[in-house]
N, C-alpha and C positions, 0 to 999 in steps of 0.2 A: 619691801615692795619691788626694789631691783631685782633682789633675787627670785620674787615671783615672777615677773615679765621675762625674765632671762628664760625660765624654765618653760613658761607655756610658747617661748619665741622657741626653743626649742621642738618640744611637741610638734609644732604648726612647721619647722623645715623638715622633720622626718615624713609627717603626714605627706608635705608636701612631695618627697622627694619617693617616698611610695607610689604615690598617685602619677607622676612623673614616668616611675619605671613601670609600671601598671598600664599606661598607654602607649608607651614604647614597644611593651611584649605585643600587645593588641594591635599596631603598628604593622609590626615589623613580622609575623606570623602568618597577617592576613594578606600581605604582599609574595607568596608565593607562588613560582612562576607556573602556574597551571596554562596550559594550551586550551583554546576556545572549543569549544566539543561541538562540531556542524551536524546534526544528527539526518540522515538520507534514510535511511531503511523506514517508510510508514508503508505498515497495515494496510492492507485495502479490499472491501467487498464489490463483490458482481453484484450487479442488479439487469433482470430481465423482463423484458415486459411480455403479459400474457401469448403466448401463443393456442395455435389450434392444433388440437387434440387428433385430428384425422387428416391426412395425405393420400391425394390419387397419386397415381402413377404417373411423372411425368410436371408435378405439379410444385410449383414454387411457394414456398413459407420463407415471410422476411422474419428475423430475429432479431429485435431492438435489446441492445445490449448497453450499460454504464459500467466503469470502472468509478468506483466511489474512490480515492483516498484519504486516511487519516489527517496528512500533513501534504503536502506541496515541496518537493526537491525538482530542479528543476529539469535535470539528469536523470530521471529514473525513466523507465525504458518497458513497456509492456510490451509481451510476445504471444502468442498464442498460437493452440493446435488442437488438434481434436483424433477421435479413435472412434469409427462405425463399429459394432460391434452385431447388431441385427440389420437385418433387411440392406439396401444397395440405394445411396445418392452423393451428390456433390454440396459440398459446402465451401461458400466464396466470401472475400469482400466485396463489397457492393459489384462493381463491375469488373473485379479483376480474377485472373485465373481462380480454376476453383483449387481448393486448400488439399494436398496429398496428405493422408493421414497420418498419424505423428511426425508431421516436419515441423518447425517450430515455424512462425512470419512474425516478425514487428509489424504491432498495431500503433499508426500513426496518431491516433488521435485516443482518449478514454470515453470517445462517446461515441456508438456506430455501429452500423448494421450489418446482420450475416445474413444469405442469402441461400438456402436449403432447399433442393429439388430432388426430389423423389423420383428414384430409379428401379421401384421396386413395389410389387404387388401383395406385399407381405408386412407385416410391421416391421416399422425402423427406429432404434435407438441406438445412441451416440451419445458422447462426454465432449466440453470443450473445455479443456482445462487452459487458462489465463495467470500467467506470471509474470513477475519481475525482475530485472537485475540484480535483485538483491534475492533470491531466493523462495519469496514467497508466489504461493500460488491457488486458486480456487478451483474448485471444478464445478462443473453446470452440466446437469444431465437432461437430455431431452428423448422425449417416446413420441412418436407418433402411429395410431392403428391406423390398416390402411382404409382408405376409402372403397375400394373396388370390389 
């Protein structure tokens, strides 16, 4: 009988002594020193609210515009610029100079208005392309036929 209980006291320190070194590997594996990953670069779409289809000469179209983003960094940084490519006008932020075509400006805010007036008796179309610090960018095309 001794020398059964000796044998299974056996068994039960090797089991033990596996299971022992079995949460030491698990331990001491998953303690690797990884650095915290902050991730900044999120995705982001344009959103524009309807505009109108036709422009006199002379004649001001607002552009309600959103930057939607995926995630929230607090540091990321919208710029935008635009390229006329038909017909002749100005596009501004609300009240400020109007925008030289491909220059870049920082857009203070992801929710706000462009302000489009028509220098021109002919139809007009333009791109406003909207990007980030981090490289990404959309483009947003608009036509207007004329009114005149």
């Amino acid at each position: 009988m001794k020398i059964l209980i000796r044998k299974y006291s056996l068994h039960l320190q090797a089991m033990f002594m596996l299971l022992a070194m079995l949460v030491c590997a698990v331990v001491l594996t998953s303690c690797e020193k990884d650095e915290l990953e902050i991730r900044q670069n999120y995705p982001f779409e344009v959103q524009v609210m309807p505009v109108p289809k036709e422009v006199a000469n002379g004649q001001t179209v607002e552009i309600r515009i959103t930057v939607q983003r995926s995630g929230n960094f607090s540091d990321a940084k919208y710029l935008i610029r635009y390229f006329q490519f038909d017909g002749q006008g100005t596009l501004q932020y609300y009240s400020e100079p109007p925008y030289m075509p491909n220059d870049l400006y920082l857009l203070p805010q992801t929710q706000f208005r462009l302000y489009y007036t028509s220098q021109s008796t002919v139809s007009q179309s333009f791109d406003v392309w909207i990007s980030d610090n981090f490289g990404n960018e959309k483009q947003v095309s608009f036509q207007f036929n004329s009114r005149d």
